[in-house]
C-alpha positions in Angstrom: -76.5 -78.1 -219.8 -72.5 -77.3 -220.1 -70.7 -78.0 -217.6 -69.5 -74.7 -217.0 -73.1 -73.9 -217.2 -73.9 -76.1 -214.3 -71.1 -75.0 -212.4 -72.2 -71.2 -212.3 -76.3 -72.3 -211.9 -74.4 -74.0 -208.7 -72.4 -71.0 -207.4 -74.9 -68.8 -208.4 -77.5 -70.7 -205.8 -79.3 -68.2 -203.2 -79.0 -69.7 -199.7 -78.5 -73.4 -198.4 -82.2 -74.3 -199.2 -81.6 -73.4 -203.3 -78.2 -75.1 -203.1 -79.1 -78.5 -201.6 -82.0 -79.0 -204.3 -79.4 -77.8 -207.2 -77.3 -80.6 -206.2 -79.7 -83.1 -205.7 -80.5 -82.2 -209.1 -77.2 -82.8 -210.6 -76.5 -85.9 -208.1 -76.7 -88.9 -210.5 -75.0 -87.2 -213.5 -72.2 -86.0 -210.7 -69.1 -88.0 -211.2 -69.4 -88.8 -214.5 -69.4 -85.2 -215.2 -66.3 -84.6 -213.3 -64.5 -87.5 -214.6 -65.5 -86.6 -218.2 -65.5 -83.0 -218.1 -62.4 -82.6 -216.0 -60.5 -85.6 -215.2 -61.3 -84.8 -211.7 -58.4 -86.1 -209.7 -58.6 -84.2 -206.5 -60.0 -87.0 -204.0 -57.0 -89.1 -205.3 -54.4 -86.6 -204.6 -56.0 -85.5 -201.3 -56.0 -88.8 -200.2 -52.4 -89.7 -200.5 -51.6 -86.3 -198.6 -54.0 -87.5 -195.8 -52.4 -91.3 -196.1 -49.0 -90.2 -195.1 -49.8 -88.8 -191.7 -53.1 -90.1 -190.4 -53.3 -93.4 -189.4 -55.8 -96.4 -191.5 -57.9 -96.5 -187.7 -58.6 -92.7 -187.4 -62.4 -91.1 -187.6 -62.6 -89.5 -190.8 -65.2 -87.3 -191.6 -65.9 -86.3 -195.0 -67.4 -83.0 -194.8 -69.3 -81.6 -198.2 -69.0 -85.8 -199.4 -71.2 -85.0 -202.0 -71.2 -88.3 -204.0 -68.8 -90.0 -202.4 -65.4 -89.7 -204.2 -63.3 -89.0 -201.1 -64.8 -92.0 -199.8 -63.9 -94.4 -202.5 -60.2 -93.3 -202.5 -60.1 -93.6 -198.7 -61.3 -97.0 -198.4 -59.1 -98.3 -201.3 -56.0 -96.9 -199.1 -57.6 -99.0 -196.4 -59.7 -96.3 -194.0 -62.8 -98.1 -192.7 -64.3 -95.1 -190.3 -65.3 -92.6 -192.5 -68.7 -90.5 -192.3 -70.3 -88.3 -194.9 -71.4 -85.3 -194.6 -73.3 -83.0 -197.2 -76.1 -80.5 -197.5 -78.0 -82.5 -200.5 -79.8 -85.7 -199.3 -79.5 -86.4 -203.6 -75.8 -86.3 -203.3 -75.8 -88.5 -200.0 -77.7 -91.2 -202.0 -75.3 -91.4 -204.0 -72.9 -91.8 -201.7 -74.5 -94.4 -200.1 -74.2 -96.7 -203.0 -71.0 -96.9 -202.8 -70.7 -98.8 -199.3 -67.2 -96.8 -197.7 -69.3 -94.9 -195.3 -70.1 -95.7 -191.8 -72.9 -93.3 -191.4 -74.6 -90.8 -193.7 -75.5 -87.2 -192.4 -77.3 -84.3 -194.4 -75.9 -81.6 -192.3 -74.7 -77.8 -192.9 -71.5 -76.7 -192.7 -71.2 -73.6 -190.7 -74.0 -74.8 -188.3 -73.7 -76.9 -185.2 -73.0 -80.1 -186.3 -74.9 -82.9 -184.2 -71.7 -85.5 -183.4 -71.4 -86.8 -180.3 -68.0 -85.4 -178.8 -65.1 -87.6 -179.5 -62.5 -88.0 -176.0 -59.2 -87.3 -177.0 -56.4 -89.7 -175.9 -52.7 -89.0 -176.3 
């Protein structure tokens, strides 16, 4: 399949259930897709944004992780607590091979999320 193809069978997915089993589907053919399709450097340049004004011992979540790219580019900048986040358990797999993340959660954005409640210090 194109990838434009695969990128509107993904938007075009009916409800969270659809979605999470589209991306599972496309999971271990992911990032190579992006980075030969694309040149996908978004979860570089996000990552020096978010390196300049959040410290290296800050919780990080990575909410919609998908395969993991944030995660890379966040611990090569030196971020150690950093939890994933997606909808597709396929995607979170993936993820997991990589080793950046502390935790691993298939969750929905938009719902309650199950995290504990962080205290805030100033």
């Amino acid at each position: 399949m194109e990838q434009q193809d695969k990128l509107q069978w993904i938007y075009s997915s009916r409800g969270n259930e659809e979605l999470a089993e589209r991306y599972n589907q496309w999971a271990k053919d992911y990032d190579a897709d992006l980075e030969g399709d694309y040149a996908w450097q978004g979860p570089v340049f996000s990552t020096d944004l978010l390196a300049k004004h959040v410290p290296k011992d800050a919780r990080i979540l990575d909410a919609g992780a998908g395969t993991g790219l944030v995660g890379v580019a966040l611990a090569q900048r030196g971020y150690r607590d950093i939890v994933a986040m997606d909808l597709s358990k396929g995607m979170l797999e993936e993820a997991g091979k990589k080793s950046v993340y502390r935790e691993l959660r298939q969750m929905v954005m938009g719902e309650t999320l199950d995290f504990p409640p962080i205290p805030l210090t100033r």
